[in-house]
C-alpha positions, 0 to 999 in steps of 0.5 A: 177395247181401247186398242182395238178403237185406236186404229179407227181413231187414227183413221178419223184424225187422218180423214179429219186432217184431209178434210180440213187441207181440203178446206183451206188450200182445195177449195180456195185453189178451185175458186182461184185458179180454174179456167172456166166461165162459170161467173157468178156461178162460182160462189154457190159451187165453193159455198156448196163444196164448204158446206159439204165438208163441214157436214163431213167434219160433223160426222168425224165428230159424231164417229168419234163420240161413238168410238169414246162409247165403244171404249167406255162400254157404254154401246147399247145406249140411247146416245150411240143411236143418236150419234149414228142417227146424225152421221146418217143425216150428215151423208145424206144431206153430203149426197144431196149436195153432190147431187145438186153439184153434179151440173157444176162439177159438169160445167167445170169438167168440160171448162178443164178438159178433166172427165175424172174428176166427173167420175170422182164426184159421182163415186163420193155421191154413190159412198156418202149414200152407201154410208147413210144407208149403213147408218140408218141400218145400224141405228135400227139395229142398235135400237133394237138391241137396246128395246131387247136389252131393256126387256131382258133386264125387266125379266130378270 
């Protein structure tokens, strides 16, 4: 099962590797360098975009606990409900701030003359939302699984 892990693993070193490029040369090159009059408007924007990524490295961290829980067997326990209990509430609360950054992406977009950027920040919206939604669908599941195991196992 180890191997079969080990390309998710890669996968959430490269995101976490992103993440975190993102956080220290994206944002603060955003804050910097961009031409709009957005004021004092600024520090709330990049304060949300650090927010954001932080709850995104909090998810990393909980994708990775569930990984180690597939690797190790131990799947049908309370604690991968949990970790996927918190990566729901990670991408929920990630579209949450994109939608409230929405008008900030919009001002910004029209200071840079750069409507791809719009589209960009309504499509992360739609993917941390259709992430939450797998999440809690599989933390159901999983608790389900769980209920019926528990039961299979006082039967027996």
């Amino acid at each position: 099962m180890k191997k079969q892990t080990l390309l998710l693993k890669l996968a959430l070193i490269i995101i976490n590797f992103m993440v975190l490029v993102a956080a220290t040369i994206v944002v603060p090159t955003i804050t910097r360098s961009t031409r709009w009059d957005f004021g004092i408007w600024v520090w709330p924007f990049s304060i949300g975009l650090y927010a954001m990524l932080g709850l995104v490295l909090l998810a990393i961290t909980q994708a990775w606990q569930l990984l180690k829980l597939i690797d190790h067997q131990a799947v049908f326990t309370a604690a991968s409900v949990i970790a996927l209990t918190w990566i729901k509430r990670d991408a929920y609360s990630v579209a949450l701030i994109f939608t409230v950054l929405l008008p900030f992406f919009y001002i910004w977009v029209q200071a840079e003359d750069a409507p791809g950027l719009l589209l960009l920040a309504i499509i992360l919206t739609g993917i941390a939302l259709v992430i939450g939604l797998f999440a809690n669908i599989l933390a159901q599941l999983l608790a389900s699984a769980i209920q019926i195991k528990a039961e299979n196992e006082l039967t027996i």
